[in-house]
BAMAR-527126 format. One record per atom (N, C-alpha, C, O, CB): residue in three letters; x, y, z; atom name. Coordinates in steps of 0.2 Angstrom, whole numbers. Glycine has a CB too. Layout:
// BAMAR-527126
  resn      X      Y      Z  name
   ALA      X      Y      Z    CA
...
END
This chain:
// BAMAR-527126
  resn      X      Y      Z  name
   UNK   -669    -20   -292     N
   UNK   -673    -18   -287    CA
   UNK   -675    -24   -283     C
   UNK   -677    -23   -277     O
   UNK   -678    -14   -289    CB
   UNK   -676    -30   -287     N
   UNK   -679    -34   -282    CA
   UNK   -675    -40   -277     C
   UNK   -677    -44   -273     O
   UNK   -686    -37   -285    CB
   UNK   -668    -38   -280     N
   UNK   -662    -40   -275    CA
   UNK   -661    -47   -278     C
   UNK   -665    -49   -283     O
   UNK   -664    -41   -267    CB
   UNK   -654    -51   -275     N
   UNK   -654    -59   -277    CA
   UNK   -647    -57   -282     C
   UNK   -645    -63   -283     O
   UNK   -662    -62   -282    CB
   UNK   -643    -49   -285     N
   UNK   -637    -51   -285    CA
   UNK   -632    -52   -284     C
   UNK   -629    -47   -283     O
   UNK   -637    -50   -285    CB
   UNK   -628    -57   -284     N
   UNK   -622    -60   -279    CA
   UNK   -616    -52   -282     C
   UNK   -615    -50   -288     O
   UNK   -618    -71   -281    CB
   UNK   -612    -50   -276     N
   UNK   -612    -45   -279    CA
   UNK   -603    -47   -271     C
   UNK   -603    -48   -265     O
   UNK   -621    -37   -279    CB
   UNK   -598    -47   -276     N
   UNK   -591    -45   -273    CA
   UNK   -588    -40   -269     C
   UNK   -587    -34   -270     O
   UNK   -589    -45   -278    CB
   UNK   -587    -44   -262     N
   UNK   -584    -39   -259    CA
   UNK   -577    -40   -256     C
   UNK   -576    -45   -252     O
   UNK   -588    -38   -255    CB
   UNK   -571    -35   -258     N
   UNK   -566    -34   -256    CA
   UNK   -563    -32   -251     C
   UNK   -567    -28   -249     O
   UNK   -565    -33   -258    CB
   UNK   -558    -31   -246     N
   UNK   -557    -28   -242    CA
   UNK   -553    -30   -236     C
   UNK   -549    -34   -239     O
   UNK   -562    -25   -241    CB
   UNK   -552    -31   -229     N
   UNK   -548    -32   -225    CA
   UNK   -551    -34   -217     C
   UNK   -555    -30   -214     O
   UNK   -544    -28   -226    CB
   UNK   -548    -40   -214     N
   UNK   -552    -41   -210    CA
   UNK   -561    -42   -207     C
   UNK   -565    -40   -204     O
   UNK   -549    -38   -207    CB
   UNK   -559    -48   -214     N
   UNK   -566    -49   -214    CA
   UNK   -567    -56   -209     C
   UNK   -573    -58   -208     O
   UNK   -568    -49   -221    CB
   UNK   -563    -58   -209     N
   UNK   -564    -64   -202    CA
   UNK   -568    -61   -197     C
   UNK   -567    -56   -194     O
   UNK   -557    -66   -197    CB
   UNK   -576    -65   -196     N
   UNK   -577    -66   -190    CA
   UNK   -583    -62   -192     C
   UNK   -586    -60   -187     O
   UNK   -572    -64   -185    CB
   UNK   -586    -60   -200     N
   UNK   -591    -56   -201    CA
   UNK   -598    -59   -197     C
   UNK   -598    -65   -196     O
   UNK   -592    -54   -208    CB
   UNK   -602    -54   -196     N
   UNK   -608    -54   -194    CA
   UNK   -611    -53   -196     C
   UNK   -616    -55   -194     O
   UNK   -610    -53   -191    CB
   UNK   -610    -48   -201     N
   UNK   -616    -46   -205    CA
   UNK   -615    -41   -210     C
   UNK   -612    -36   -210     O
   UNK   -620    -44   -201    CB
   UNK   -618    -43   -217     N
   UNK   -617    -37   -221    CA
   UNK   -623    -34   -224     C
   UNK   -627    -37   -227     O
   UNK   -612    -40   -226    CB
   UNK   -622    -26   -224     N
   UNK   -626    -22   -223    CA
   UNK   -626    -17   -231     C
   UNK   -622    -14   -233     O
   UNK   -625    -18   -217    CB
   UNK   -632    -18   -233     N
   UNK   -635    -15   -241    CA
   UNK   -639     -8   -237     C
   UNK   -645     -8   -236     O
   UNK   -642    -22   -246    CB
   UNK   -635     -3   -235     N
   UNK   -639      4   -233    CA
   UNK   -641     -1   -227     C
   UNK   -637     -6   -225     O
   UNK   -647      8   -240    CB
   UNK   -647      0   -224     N
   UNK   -650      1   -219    CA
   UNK   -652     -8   -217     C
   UNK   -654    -10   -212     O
   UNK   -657      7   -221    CB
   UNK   -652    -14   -223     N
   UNK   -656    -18   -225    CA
   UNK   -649    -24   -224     C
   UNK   -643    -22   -225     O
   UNK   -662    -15   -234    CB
   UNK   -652    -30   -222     N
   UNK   -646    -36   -222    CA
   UNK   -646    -38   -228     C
   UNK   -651    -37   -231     O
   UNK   -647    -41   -219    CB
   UNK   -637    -41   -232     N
   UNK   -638    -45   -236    CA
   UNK   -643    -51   -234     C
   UNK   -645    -53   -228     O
   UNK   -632    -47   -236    CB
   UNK   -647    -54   -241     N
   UNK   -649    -60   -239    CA
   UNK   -646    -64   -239     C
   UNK   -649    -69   -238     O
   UNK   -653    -62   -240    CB
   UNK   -639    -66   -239     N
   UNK   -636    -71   -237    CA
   UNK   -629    -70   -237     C
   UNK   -628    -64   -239     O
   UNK   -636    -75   -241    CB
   UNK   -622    -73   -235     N
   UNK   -617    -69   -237    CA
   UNK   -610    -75   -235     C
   UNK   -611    -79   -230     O
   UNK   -617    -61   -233    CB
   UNK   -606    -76   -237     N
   UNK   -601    -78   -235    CA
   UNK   -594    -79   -237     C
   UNK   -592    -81   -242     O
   UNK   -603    -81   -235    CB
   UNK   -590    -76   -231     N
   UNK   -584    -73   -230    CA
   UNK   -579    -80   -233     C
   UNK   -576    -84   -230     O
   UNK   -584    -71   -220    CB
   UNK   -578    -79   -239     N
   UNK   -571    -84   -243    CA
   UNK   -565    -84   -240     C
   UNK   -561    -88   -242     O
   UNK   -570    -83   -250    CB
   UNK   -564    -79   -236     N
   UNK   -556    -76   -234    CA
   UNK   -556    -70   -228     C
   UNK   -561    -67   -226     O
   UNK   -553    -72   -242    CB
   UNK   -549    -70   -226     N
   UNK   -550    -62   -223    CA
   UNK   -551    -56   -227     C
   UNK   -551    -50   -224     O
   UNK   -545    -60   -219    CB
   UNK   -551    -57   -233     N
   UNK   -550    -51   -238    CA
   UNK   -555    -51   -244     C
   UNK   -556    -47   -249     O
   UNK   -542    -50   -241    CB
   UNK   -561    -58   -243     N
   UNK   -567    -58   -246    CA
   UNK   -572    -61   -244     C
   UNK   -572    -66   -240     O
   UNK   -566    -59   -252    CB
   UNK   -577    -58   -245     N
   UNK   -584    -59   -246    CA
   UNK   -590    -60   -253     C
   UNK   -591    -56   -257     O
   UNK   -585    -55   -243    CB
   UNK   -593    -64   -252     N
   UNK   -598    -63   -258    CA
   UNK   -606    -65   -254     C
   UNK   -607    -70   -252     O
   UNK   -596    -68   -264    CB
   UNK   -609    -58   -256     N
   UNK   -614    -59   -251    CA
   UNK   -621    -56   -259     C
   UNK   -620    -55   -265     O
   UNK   -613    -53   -242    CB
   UNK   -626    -57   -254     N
   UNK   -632    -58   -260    CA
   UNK   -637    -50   -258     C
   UNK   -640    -48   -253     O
   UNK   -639    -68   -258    CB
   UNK   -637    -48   -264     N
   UNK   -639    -38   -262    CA
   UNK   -648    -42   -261     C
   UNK   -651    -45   -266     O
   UNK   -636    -29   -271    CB
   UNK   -651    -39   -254     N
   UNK   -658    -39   -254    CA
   UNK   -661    -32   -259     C
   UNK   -658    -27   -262     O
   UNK   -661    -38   -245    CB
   UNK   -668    -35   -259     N
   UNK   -671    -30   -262    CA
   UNK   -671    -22   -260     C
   UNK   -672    -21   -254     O
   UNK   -678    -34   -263    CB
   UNK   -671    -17   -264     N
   UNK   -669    -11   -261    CA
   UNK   -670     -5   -268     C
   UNK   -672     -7   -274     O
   UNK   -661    -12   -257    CB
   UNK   -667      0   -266     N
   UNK   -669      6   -271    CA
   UNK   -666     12   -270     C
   UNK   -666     15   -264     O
   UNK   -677      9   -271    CB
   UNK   -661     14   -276     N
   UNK   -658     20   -275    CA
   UNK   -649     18   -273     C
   UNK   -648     12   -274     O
   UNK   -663     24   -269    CB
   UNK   -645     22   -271     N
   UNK   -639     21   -271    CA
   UNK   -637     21   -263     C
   UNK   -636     26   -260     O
   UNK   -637     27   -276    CB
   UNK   -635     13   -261     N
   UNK   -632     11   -254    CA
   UNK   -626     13   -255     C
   UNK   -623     14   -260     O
   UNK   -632      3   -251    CB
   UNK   -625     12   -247     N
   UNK   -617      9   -244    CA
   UNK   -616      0   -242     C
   UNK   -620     -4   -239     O
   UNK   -615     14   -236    CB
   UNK   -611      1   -243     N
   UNK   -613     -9   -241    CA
   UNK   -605     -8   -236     C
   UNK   -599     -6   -237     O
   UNK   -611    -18   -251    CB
   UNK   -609    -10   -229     N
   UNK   -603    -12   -224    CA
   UNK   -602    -20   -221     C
   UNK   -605    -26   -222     O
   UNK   -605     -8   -218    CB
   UNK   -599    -19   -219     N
   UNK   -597    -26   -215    CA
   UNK   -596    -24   -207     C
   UNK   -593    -20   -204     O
   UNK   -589    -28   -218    CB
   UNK   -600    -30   -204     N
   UNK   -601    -28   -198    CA
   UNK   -596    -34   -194     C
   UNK   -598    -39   -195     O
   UNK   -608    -27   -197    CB
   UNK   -590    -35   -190     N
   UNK   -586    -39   -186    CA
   UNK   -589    -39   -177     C
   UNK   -595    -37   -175     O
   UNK   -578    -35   -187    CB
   UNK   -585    -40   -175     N
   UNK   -583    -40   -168    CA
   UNK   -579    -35   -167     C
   UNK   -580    -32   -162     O
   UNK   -580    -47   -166    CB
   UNK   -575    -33   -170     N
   UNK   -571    -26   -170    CA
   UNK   -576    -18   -174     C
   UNK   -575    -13   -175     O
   UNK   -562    -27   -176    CB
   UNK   -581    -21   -175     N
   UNK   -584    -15   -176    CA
   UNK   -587    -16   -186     C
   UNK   -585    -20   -190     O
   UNK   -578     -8   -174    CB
   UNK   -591    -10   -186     N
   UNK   -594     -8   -194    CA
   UNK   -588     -6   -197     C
   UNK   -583     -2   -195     O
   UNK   -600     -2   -194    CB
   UNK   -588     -7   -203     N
   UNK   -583     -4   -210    CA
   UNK   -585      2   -211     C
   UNK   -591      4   -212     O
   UNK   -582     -8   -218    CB
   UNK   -580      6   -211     N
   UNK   -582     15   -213    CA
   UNK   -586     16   -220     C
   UNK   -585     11   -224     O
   UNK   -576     21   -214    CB
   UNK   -589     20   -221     N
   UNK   -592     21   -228    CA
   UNK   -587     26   -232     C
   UNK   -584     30   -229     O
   UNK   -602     24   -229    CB
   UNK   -587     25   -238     N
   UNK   -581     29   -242    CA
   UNK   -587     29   -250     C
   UNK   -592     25   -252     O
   UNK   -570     22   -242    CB
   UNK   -583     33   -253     N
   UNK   -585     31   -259    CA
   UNK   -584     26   -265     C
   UNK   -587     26   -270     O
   UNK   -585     34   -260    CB
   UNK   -578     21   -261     N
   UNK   -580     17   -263    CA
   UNK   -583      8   -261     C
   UNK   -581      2   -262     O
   UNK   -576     17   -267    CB
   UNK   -588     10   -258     N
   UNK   -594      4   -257    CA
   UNK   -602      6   -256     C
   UNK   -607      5   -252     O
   UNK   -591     -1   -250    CB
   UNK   -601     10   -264     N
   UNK   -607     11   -264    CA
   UNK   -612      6   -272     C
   UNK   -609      6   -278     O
   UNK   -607     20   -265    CB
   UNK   -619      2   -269     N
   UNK   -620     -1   -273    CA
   UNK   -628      4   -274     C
   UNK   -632      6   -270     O
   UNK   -619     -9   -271    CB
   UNK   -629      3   -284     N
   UNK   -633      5   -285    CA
   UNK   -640      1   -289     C
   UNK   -641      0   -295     O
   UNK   -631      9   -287    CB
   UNK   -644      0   -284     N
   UNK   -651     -3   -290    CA
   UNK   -653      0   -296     C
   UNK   -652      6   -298     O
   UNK   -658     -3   -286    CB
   UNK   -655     -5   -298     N
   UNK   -658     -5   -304    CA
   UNK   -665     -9   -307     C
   UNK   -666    -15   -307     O
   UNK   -652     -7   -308    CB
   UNK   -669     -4   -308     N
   UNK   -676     -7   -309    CA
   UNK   -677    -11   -313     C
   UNK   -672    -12   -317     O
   UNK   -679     -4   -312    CB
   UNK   -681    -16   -314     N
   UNK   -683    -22   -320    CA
   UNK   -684    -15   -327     C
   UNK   -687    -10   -326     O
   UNK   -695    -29   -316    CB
   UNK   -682    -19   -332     N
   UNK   -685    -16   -338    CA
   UNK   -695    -16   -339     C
   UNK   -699    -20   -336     O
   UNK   -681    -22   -344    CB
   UNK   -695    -12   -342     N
   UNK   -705    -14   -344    CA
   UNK   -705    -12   -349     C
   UNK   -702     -7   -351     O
   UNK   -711    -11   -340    CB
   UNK   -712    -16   -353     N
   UNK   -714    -16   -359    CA
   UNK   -719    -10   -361     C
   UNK   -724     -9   -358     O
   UNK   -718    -22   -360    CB
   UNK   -716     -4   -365     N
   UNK   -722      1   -363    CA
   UNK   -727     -1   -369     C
   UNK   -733      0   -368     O
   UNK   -718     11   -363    CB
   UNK   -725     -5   -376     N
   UNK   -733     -6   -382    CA
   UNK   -726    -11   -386     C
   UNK   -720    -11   -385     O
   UNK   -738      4   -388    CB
   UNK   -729    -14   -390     N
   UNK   -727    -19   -395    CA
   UNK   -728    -16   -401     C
   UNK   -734    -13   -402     O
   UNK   -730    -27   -394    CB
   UNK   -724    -17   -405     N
   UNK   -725    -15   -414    CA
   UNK   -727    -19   -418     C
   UNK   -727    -17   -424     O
   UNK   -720    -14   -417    CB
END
């Protein structure tokens, strides 16, 4: 939940990204290794995104598969 996982992205015509999108919220960082990858750093967030890619030709469609889901910090509820 509180973001910072480098988290693999696949897919096509990724030359020229501008931006990659966790739901509503920017990668905090990202960078395009290829025209057919990316590895970008998921911000902090909650609940189950879509992750797009935004070009100069436009946003990547959301499908079901580029959906990323948070996951809360563990917590201590008592010690034995």
């Amino acid at each position: 939940a509180t973001g910072g996982t480098s988290v693999a992205i696949t897919g096509s015509n990724f030359t020229g990204a501008t931006a990659v999108k966790f739901g509503a919220s920017n990668a905090s960082s990202f960078t395009v290794t290829s025209a057919t990858q990316i590895t970008a750093t998921a911000p902090s967030g909650s609940g189950t995104v879509d992750i797009t890619v935004v070009t100069g030709g436009g946003t990547s469609a959301t499908s079901a598969n580029d959906k990323y889901t948070y996951i809360a910090a563990p917590t201590v509820s008592s010690l034995g």
